[in-house]
Backbone as JSON Lines, residues from 0, in Angstrom:
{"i":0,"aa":"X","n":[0.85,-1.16,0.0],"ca":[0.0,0.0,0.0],"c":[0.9,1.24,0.0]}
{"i":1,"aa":"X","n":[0.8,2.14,-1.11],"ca":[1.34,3.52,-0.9],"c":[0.65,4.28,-0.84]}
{"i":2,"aa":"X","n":[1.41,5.11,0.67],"ca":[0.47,6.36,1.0],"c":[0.93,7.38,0.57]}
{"i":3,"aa":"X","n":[1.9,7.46,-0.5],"ca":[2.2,8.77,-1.38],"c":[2.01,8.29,-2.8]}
{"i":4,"aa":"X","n":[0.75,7.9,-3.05],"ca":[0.58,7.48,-4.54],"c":[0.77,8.42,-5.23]}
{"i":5,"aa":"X","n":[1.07,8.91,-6.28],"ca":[1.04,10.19,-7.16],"c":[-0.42,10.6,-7.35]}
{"i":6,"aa":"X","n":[-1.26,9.41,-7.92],"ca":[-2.25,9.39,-8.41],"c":[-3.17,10.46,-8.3]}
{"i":7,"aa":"X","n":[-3.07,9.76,-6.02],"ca":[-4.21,10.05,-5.06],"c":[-3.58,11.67,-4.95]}
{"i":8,"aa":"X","n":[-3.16,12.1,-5.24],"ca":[-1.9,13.42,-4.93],"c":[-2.48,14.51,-5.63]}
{"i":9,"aa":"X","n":[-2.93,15.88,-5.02],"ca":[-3.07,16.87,-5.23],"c":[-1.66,18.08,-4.86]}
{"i":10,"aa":"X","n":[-1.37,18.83,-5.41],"ca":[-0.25,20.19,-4.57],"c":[0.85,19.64,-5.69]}
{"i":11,"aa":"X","n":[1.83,20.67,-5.04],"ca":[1.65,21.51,-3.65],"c":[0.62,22.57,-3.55]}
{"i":12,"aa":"X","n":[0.17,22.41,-2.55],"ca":[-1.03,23.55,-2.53],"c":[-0.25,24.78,-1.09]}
{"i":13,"aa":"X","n":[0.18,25.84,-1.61],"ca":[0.66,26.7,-0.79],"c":[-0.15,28.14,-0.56]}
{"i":14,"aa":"X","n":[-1.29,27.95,-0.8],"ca":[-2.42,29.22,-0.46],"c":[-2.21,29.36,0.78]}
{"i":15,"aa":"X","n":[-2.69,30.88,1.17],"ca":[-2.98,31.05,2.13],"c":[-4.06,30.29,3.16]}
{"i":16,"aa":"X","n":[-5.13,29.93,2.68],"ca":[-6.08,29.22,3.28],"c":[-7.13,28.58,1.73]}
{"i":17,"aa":"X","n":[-7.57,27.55,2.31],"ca":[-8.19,26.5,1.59],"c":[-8.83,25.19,2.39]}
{"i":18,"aa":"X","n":[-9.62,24.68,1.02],"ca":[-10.41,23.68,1.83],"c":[-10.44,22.34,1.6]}
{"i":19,"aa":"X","n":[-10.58,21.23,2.51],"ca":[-10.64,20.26,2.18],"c":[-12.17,19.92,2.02]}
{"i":20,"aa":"X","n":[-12.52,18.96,1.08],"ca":[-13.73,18.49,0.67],"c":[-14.19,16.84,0.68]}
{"i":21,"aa":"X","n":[-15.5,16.95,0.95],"ca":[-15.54,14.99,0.86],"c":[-17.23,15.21,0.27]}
{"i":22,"aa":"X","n":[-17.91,15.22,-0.85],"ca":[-19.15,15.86,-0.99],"c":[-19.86,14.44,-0.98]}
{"i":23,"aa":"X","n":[-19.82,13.7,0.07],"ca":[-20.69,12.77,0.61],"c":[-21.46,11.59,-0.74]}
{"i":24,"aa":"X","n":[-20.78,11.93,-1.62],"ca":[-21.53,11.18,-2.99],"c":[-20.85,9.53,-3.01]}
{"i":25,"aa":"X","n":[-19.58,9.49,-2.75],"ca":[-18.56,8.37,-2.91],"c":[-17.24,8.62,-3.71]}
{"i":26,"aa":"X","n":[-17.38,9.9,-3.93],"ca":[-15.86,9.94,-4.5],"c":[-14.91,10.45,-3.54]}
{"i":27,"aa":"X","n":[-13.77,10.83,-3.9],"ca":[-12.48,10.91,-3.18],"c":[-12.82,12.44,-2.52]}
{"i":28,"aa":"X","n":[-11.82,12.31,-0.9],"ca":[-11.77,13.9,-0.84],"c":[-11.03,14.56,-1.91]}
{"i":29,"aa":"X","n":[-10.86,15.95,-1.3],"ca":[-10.28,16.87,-2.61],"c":[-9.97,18.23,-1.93]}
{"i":30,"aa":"X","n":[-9.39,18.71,-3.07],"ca":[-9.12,20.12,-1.94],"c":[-9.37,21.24,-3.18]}
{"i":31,"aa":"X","n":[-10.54,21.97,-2.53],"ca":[-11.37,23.52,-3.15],"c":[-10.53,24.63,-2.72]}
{"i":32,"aa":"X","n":[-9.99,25.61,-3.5],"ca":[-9.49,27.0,-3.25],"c":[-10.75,28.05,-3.41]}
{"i":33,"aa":"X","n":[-12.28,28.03,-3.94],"ca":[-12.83,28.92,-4.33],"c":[-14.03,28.85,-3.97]}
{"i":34,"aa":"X","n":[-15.02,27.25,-3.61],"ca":[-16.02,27.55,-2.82],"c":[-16.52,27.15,-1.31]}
{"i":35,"aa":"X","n":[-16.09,28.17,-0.03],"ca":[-15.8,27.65,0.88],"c":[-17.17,27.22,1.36]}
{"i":36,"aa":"X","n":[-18.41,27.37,0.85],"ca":[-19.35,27.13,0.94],"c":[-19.6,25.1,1.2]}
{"i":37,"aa":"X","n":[-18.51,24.41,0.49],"ca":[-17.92,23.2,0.1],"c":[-17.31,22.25,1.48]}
{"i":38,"aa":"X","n":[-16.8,23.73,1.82],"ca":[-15.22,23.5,2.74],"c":[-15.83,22.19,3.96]}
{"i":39,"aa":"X","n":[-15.02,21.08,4.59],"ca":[-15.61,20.49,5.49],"c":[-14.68,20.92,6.92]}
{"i":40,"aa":"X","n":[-13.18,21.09,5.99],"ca":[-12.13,21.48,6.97],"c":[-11.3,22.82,6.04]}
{"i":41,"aa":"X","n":[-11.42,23.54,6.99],"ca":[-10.72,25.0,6.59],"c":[-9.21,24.92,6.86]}
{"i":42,"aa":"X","n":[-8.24,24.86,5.69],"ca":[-6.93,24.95,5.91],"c":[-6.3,26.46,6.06]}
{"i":43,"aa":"X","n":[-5.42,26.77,7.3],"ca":[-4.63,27.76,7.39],"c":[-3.67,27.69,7.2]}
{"i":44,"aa":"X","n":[-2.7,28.22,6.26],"ca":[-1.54,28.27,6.08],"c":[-0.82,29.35,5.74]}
{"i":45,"aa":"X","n":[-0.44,30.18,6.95],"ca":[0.03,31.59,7.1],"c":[1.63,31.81,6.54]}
{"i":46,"aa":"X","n":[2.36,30.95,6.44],"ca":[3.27,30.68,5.72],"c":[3.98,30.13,4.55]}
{"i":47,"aa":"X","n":[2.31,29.86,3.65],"ca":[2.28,29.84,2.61],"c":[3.52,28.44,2.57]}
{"i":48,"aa":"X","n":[3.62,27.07,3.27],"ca":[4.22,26.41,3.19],"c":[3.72,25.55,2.03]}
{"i":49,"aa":"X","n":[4.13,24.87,1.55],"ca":[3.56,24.14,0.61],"c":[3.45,23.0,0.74]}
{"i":50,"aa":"X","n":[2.42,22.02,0.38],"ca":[1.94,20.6,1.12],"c":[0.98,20.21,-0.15]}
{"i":51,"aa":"X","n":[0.97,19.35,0.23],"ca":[0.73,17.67,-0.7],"c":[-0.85,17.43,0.32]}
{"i":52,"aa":"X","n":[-1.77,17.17,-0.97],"ca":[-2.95,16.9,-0.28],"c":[-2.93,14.77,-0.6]}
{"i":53,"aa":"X","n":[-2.98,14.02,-0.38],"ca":[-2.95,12.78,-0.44],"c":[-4.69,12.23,-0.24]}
{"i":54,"aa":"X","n":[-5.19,11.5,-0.84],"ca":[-6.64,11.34,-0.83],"c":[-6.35,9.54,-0.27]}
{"i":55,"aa":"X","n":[-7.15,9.46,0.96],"ca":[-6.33,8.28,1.68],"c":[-7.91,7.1,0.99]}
{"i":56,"aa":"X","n":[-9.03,7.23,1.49],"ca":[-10.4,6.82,1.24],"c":[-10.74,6.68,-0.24]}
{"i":57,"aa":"X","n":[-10.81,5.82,-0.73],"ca":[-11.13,5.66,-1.85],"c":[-10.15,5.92,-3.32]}
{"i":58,"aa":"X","n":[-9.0,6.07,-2.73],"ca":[-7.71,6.29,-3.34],"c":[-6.65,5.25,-3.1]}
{"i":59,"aa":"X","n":[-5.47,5.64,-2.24],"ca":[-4.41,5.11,-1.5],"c":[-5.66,3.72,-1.42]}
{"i":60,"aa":"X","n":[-6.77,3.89,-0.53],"ca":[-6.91,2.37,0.13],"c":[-8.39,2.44,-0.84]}
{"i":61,"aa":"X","n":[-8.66,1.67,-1.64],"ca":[-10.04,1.49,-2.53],"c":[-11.26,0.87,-1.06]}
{"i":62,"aa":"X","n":[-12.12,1.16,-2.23],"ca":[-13.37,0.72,-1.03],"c":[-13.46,-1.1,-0.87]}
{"i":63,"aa":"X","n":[-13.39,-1.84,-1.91],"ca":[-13.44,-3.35,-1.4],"c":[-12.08,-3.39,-0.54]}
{"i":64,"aa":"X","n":[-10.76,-2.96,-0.15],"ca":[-9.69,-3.05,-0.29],"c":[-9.92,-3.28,1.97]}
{"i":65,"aa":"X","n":[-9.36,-4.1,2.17],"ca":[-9.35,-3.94,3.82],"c":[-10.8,-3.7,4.33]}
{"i":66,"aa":"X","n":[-11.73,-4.66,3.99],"ca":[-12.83,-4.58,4.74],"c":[-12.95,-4.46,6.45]}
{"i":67,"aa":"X","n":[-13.63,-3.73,6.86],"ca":[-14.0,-3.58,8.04],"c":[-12.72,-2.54,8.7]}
{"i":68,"aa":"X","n":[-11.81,-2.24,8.17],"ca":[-10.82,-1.25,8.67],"c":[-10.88,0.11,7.91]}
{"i":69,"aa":"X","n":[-11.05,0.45,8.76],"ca":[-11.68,2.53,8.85],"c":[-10.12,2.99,8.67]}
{"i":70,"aa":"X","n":[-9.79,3.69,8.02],"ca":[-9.28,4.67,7.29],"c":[-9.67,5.82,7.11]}
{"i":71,"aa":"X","n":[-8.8,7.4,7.41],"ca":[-9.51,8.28,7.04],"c":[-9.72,8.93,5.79]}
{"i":72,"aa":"X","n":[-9.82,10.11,5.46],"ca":[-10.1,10.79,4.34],"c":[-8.87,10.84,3.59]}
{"i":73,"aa":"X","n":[-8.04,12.22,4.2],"ca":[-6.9,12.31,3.37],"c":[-5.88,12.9,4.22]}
{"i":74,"aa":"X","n":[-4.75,13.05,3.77],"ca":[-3.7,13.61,3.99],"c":[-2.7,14.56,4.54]}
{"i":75,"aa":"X","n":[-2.22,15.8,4.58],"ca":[-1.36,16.59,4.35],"c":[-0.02,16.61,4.5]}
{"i":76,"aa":"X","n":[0.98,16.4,3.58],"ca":[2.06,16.23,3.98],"c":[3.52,17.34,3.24]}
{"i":77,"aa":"X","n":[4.13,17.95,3.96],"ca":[5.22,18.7,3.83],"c":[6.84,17.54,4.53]}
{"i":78,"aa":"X","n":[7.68,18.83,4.09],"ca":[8.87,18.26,4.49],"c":[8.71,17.53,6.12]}
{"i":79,"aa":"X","n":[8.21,18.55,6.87],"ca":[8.08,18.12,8.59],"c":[7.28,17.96,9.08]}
{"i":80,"aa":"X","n":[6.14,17.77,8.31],"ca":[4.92,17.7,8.84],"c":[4.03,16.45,8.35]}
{"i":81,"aa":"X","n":[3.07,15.55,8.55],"ca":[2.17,15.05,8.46],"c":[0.89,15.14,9.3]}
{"i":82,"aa":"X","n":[0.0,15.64,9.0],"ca":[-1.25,16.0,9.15],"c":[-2.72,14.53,8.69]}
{"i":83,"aa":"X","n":[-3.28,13.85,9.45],"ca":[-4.26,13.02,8.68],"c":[-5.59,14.05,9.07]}
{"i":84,"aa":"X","n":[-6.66,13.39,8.12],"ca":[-7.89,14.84,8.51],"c":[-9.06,13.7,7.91]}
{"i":85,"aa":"X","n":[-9.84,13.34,9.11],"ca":[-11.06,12.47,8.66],"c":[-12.27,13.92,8.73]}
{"i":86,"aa":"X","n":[-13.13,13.88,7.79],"ca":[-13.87,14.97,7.51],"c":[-15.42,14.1,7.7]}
{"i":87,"aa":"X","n":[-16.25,15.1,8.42],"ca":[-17.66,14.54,8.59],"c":[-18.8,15.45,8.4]}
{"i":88,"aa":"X","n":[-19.5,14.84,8.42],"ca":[-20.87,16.43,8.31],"c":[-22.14,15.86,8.91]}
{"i":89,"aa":"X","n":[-21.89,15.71,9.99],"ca":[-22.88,14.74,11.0],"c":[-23.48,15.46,12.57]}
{"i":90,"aa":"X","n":[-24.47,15.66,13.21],"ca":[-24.48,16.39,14.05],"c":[-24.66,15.56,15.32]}
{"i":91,"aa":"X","n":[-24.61,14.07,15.22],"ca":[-24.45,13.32,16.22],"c":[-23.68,11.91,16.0]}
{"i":92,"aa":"X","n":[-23.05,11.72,17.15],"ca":[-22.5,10.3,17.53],"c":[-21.26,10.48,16.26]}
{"i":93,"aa":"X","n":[-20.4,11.64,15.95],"ca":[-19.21,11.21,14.83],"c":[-18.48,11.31,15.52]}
{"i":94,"aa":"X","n":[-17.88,11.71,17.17],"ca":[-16.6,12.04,17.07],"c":[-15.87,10.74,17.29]}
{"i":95,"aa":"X","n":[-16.22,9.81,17.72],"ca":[-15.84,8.77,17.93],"c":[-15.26,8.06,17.07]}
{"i":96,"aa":"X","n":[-16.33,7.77,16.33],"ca":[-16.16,6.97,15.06],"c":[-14.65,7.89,14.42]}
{"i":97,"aa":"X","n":[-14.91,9.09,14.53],"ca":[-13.78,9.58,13.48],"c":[-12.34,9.48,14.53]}
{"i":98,"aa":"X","n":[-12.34,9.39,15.24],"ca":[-10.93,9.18,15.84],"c":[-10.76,7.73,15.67]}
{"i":99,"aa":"X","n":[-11.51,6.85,15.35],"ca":[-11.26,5.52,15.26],"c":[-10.56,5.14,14.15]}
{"i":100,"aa":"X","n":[-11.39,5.84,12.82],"ca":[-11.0,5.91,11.69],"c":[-9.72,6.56,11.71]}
{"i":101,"aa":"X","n":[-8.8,7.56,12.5],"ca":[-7.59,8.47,12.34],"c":[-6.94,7.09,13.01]}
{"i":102,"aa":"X","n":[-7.49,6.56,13.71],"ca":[-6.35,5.46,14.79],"c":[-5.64,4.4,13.31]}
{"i":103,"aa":"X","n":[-6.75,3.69,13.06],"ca":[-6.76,2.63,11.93],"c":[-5.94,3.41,11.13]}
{"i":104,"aa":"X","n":[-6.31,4.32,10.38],"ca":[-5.07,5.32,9.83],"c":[-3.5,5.27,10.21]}
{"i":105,"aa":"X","n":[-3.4,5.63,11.19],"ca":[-1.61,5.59,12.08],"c":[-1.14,4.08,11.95]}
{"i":106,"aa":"X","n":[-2.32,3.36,12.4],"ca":[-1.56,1.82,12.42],"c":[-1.29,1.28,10.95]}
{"i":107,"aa":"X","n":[-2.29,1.85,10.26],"ca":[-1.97,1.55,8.27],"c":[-0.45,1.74,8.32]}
{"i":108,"aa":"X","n":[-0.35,3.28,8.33],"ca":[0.72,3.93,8.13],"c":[2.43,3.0,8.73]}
{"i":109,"aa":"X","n":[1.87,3.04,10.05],"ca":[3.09,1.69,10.45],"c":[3.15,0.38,9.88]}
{"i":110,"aa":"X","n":[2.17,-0.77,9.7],"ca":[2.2,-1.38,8.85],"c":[2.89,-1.46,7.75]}
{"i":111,"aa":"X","n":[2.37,-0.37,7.13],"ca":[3.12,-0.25,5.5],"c":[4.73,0.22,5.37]}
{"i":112,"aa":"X","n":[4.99,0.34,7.11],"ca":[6.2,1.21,7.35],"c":[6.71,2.13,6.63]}
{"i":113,"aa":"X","n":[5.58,3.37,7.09],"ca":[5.78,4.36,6.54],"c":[6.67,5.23,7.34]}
{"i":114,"aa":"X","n":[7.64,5.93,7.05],"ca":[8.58,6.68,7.72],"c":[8.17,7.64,8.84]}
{"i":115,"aa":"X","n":[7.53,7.35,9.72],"ca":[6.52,8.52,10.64],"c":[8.13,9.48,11.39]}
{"i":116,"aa":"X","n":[9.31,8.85,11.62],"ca":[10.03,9.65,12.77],"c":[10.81,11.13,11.55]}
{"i":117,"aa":"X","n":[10.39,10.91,10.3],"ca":[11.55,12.22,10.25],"c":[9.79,13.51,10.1]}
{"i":118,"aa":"X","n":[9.07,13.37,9.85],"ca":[7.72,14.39,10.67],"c":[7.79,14.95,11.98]}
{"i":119,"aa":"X","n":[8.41,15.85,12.13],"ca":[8.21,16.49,13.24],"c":[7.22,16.9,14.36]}
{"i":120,"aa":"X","n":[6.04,16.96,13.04],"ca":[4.68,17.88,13.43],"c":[3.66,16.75,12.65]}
{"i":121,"aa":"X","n":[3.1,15.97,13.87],"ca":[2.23,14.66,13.57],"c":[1.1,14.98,14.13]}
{"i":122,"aa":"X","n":[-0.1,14.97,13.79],"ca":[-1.72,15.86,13.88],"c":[-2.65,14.73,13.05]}
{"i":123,"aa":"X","n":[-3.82,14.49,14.15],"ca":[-4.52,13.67,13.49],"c":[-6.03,14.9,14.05]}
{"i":124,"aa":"X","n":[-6.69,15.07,12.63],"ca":[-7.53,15.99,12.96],"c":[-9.5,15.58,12.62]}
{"i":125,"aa":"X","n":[-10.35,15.66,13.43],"ca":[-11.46,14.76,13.41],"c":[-12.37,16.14,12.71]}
{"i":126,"aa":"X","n":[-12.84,17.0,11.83],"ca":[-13.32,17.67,11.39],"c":[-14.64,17.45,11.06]}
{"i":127,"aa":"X","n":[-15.64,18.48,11.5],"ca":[-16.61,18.17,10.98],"c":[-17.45,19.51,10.69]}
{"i":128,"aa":"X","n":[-18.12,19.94,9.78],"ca":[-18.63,20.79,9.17],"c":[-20.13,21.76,9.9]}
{"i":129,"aa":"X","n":[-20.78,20.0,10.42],"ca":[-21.74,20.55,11.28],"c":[-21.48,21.19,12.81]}
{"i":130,"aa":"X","n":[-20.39,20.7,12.85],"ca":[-19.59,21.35,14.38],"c":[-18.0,21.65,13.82]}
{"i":131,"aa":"X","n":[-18.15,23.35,13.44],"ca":[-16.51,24.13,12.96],"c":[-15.85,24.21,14.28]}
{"i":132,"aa":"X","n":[-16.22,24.27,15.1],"ca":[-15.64,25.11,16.4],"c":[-14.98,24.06,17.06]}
{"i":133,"aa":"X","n":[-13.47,24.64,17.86],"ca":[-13.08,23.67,18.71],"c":[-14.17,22.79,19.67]}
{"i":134,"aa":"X","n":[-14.09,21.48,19.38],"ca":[-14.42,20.61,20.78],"c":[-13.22,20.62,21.78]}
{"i":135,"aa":"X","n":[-13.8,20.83,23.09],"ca":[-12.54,20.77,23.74],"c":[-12.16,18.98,24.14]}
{"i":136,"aa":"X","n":[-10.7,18.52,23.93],"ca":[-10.58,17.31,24.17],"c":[-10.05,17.4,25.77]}
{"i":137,"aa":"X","n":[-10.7,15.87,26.67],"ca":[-10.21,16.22,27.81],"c":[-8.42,15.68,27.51]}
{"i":138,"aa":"X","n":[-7.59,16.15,28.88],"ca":[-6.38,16.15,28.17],"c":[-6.1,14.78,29.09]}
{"i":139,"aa":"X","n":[-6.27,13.93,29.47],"ca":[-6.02,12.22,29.45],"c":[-5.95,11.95,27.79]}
{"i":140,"aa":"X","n":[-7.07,12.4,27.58],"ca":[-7.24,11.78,25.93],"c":[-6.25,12.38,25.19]}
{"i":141,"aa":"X","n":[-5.67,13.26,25.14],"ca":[-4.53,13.89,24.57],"c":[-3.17,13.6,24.87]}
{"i":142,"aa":"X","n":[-2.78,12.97,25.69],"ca":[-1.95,12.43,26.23],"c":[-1.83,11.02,25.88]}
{"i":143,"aa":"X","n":[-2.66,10.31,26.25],"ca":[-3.06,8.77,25.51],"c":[-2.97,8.53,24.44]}
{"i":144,"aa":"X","n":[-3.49,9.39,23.17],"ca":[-3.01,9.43,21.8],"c":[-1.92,9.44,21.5]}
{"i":145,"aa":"X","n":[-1.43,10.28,22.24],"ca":[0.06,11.18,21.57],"c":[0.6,9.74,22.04]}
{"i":146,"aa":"X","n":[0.89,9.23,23.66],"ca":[1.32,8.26,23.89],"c":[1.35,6.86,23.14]}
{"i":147,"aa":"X","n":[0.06,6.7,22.95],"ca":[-0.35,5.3,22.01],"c":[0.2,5.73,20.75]}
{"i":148,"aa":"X","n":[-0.18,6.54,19.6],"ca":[0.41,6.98,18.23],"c":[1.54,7.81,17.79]}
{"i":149,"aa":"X","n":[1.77,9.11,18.42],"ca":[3.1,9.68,18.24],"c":[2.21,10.83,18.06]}
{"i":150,"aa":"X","n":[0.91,10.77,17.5],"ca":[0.34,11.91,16.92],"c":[-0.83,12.77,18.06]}
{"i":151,"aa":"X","n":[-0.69,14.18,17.69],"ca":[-1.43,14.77,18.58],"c":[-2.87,15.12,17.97]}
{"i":152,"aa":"X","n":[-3.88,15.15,18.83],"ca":[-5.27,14.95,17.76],"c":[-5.92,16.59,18.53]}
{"i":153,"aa":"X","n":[-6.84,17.0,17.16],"ca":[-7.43,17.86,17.16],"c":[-8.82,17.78,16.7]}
{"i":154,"aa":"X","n":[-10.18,18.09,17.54],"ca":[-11.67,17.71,16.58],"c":[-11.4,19.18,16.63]}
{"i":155,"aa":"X","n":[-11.24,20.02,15.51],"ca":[-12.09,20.92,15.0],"c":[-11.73,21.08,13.23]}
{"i":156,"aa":"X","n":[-12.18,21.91,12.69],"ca":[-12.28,21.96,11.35],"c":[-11.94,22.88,10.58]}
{"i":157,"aa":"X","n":[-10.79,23.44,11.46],"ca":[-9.68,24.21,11.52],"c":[-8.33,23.63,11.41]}
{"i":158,"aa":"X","n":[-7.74,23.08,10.06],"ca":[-6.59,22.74,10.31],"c":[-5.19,23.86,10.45]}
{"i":159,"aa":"X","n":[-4.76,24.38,11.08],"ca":[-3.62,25.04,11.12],"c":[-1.98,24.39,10.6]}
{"i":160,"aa":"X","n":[-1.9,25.07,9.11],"ca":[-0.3,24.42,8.99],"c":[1.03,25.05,9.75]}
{"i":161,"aa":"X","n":[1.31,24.6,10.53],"ca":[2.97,25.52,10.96],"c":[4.2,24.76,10.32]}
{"i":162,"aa":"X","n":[5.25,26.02,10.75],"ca":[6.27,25.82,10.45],"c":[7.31,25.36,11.18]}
């Protein structure tokens, strides 16, 4: 399994801000510069860094492909950074499910032994459209992640790129 297929590969996308998309039909996420009306997760990128959108769902991993293992949406990846971003538009019972799907994600990623230690900046982000605003996570659970995966998790739908 490659999680830098060309294929699945959008960017570099170095806008200032932009959006990631999943329009609930069955095709791949994607990433919109023009209608944020679309947007599920709002990308910030104040440094105009440039990053690789990777379409993980229905791309990298096809839909017959690993039954019963949740995978998220898609991607973001720069020199130091990897970012995963499961996108939802649900107003009950998703946050769960979507951190489950980011977990199954990390363990793909090891599996396939994907290079996680030269990423500096590892973010698994649970987004959802019907709820933009930070959820606050309690911080056991933030700690436990980071501990169990390497990666630090964020539910809101606000991804912030740093440098």
């Amino acid at each position: 399994m490659d999680f830098f297929k060309f294929a699945c590969q959008t960017g570099p996308h170095s806008e200032f801000e932009f959006g990631i998309c999943d329009d609930q039909s069955g095709g791949i996420a994607f990433v919109d510069k023009r209608d944020s009306s679309k947007w599920v997760a709002k990308v910030k990128n104040k440094d105009a860094i440039p990053v690789i959108f990777t379409a993980i769902d229905k791309c990298v991993i096809a839909d017959g492909e690993l039954p019963g293992r949740g995978r998220c949406d898609g991607m973001l990846t720069a020199d130091h950074l990897l970012y995963l971003v499961e996108l939802k538009d649900q107003r009950q019972k998703w946050r769960e499910h979507a951190i489950q799907q980011l977990i199954s994600t990390i363990e793909l990623l090891v599996e396939n032994e994907v290079d996680l230690k030269k990423y500096t900046l590892k973010k698994a982000f649970a987004c959802n459209r019907a709820h933009p605003h930070f959820v606050e996570i309690d911080h056991e659970l933030q700690m436990r992640f980071f501990r169990n995966y390497g990666f630090r998790i964020d539910i809101q739908a606000e991804v912030l790129i740093l440098s």
